[in-house]
Structures are given as C-alpha cells and as structure tokens.
N, C-alpha and C positions, 0 to 999 in steps of 0.2 A: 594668797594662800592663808586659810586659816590656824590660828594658835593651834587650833589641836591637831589639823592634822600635821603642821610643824612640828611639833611635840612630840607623837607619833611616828613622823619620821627621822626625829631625830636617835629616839631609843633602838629606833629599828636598824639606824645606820651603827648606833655605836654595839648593838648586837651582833650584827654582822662580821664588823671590826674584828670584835674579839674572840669570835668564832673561829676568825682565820686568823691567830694571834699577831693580828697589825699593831705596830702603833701608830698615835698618828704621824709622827713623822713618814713612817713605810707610808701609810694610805697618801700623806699628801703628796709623796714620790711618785705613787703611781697613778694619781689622779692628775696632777698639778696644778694641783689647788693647795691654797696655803694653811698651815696647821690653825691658826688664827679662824681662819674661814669655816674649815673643819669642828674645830673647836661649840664654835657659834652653832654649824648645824646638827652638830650632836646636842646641845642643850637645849636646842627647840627656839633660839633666840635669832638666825638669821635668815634668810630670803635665798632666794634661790633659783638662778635661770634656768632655761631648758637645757642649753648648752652645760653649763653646769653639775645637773641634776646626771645627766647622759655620762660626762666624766666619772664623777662619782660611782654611777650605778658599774658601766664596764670596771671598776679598777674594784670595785667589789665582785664582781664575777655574777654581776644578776640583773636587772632592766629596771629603769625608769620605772615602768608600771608597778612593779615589785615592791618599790620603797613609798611609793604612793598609797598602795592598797588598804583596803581594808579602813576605811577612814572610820567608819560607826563603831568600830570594834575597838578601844585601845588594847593595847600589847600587855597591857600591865594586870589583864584576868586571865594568863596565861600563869600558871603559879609556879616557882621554882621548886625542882624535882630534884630528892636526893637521891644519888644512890647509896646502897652499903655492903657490907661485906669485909673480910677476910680480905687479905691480898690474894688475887690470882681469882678474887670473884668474875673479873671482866671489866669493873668499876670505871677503867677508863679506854676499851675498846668500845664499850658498848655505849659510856657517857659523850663520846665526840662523836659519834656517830647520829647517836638522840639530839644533841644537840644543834646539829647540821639538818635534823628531816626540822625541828624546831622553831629553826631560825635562831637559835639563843646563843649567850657564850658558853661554854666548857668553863668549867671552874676545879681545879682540884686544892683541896684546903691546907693538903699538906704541902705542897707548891706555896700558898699563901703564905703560909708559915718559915716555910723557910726565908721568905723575902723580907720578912716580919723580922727576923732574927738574925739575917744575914749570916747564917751558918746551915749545915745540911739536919737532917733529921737528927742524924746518928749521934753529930758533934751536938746539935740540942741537947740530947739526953746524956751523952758523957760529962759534959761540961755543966752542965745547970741541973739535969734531972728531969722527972714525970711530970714535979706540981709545976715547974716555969712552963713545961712544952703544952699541961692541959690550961694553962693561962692564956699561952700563946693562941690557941684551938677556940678556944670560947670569942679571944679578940677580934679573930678573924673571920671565923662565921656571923659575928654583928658586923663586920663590914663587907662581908659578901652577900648576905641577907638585905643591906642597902641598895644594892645593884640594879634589884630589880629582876625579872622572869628570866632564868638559867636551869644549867642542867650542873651541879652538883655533885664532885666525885667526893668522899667524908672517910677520913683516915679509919683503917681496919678499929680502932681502939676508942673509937670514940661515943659508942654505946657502955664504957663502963666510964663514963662521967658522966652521973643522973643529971644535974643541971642544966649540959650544955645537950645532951640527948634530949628532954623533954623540950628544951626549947629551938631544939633543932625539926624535932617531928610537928611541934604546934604551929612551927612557920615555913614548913613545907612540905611537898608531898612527899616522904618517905619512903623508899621501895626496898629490900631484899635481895639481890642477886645471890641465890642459894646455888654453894654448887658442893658438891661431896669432898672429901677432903684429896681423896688423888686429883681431879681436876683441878683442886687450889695448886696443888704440887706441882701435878705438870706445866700448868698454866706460866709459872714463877722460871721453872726450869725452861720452856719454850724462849721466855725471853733471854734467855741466856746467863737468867744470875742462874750457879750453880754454888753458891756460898754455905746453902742451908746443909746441902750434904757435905760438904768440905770443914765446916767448922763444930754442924752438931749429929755427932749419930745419930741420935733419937729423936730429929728432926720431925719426922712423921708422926711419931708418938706425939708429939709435944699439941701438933700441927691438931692432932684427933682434940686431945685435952681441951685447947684452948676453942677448936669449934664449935664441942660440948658444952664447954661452959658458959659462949655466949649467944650460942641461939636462941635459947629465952630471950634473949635481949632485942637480939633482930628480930624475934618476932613480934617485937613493938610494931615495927615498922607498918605503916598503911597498907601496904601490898607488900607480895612476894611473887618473885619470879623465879622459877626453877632452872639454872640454865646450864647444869650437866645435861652434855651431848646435843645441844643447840649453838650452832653457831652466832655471833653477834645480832646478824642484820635479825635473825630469828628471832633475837631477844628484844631485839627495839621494837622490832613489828608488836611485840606481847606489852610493853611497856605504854609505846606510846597507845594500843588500842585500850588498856586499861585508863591512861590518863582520861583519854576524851571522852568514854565513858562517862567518869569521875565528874569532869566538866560540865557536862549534861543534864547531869543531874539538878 
C-alpha cells in the first residue's frame, strides 16, 4: 500500500473518528484493534490487512472501499468550513449534519475552549473576563485550523475580534446562517433553555440590538445562507451545493 494512500487513509479514519466523537480508546473497543495500532493508522505510518481494514471500516459504520477511495484526490483540498451566527442560528444542527454528508469532524470552538480552560463559558467570563476568553478563542482556532478539513461551529461573538475574524475567514471558508431574530428565539427556547426570559425582560430587545449591530460583521462572511423557515437538512443541501461550487471553481 502506498504512503499516500496511507496517508489518506489515515486522515480519513481519524475524520471519521471524530465525527462520531470516538476516541481511540471507544474505536479500539469496537474494532479490537489496539489504540497503538490505531494510533499508527491514523498517522498514515502503519500497514494494514484485509482482516483488519474490514474491523476497522464495520466499527466505523462504513466499508473497506470507503476508507480506501478516492486515492488521486487527497482529503486535504477539501477546506474547512465555518459556520456563524448568533445563538439559535442552527450552527450546530446544521454543522453535524454537514459534517456527516462531508465525512469531516464537527468541531464547535466554544467546546474547545472550554476544555482549554477547564471551566464552562459563563465561569470563563465571571472569573477571568472577555480579554482571557477572546485569548482562549484565538488559541484555539490555531489549533483546530491544524486539524485539517472540518466543519467548524464559531462562538456567536467572535466576529467582534477583528484579528481572530480576519484570520478566521482567510483560513476558511466562512458561511452565515442568517436567521431573523424570533427564529434565534425560538430556536434557543425549543431546546429548552428558557433563562433569557426568566432572567432578562428585554431579552428580545436586546436580542434585535445586538443582531443589528453585528450583521455588518457577518456579512464579512464568504457566503450567506438564509435559514428562517428552512429546516436543517434544507440548509446543508444550500451549504454544501454552494461549497462545491466554490471548489470548482
């Protein structure tokens, strides 16, 4: 088997992976293959039987030929795709979803961060404040930018940090999920936090103000997807047909 399509299928295995947020511990459980082994074929550095390969591919949920494919094409002109938005834009129905038609990992930055800092958002900013957590925000998107081709969910607030915005839209492809400010609402409310109306009356007010003030900003973004009164898979369909466009080009 050659380097590159090792290589190859190595990124593809560990995209896979973390799609389905394995680690390798889970994956060698359900393969029974050892993390070691694992390890090795994720970096593109070990070999690999048929027997093997077949383990592997079942305990990922896809075939032999699938992790094989594609040998002329590397994986890595596939370019990581942000999404943005407000909370309640979709950012992470729509991002694991893209991610899955993709093949790539789901990444969400404020999840990053929190692991970064071993505290939740909230306790971030109680404790330390805006400039530690947009420290944290910048550190992390240099190392999820590492990774290699993903789909990218990017905390509601992170279009008013010029530096790490421009170098977020220069190193990937930047998208929009625009949705009107009741759909932010309800969206938030559907999943069950009901805190915005339990703690701030003028919640909604606020909610108008602050998507006022930063749609100029989103409209940095490469694309825009409009996705009041589209459901999800609607929205990937418009996403990913814009990507590959994009690609094409």
């Amino acid at each position: 088997m050659s380097v590159r399509l090792l290589t190859a299928m190595g990124r593809r295995i560990r995209g896979l992976r973390k799609a389905q947020a394995l680690t390798l511990r889970d994956l060698a459980k359900r393969s029974g293959l050892s993390e070691r082994f694992l390890s090795q074929i994720e970096a593109g550095s070990g070999n690999v039987s048929v027997a093997k390969l077949a383990a592997l591919a079942g305990a990922l949920q896809t075939t032999a030929a699938a992790l094989l494919a594609d040998e002329g094409e590397p994986e890595k002109q596939l370019p990581a795709i942000t999404l943005l938005g407000l909370r309640g834009a979709g950012k992470t129905a729509v991002g694991r979803r893209l991610a899955r038609r993709l093949r790539v990992p789901f990444v969400e930055l404020d999840r990053r961060i929190e692991e970064a800092a071993g505290l939740s958002l909230s306790e971030v900013f109680a404790i330390h404040g805006e400039a530690y957590y947009r420290r944290l925000e910048r550190e992390a998107l240099e190392r999820v930018l590492a990774e290699g081709p993903l789909v990218l969910a990017a905390g509601g607030g992170i279009v008013a940090s010029p530096s790490t915005y421009s170098r977020l839209r220069r190193a990937t492809i930047s998208i929009w999920l625009r949705a009107n400010p009741e759909d932010h609402w309800n969206r938030v409310v559907q999943q069950g936090d009901r805190r915005p109306m339990a703690d701030h009356p003028q919640a909604m007010t606020e909610l108008r103000r602050l998507l006022q003030s930063r749609e100029p900003l989103y409209a940095k973004a490469a694309h825009t997807v409009n996705t009041s009164g589209r459901d999800p898979e609607a929205i990937v369909d418009a996403v990913a047909q814009w990507v590959a466009k994009r690609r094409t080009r």
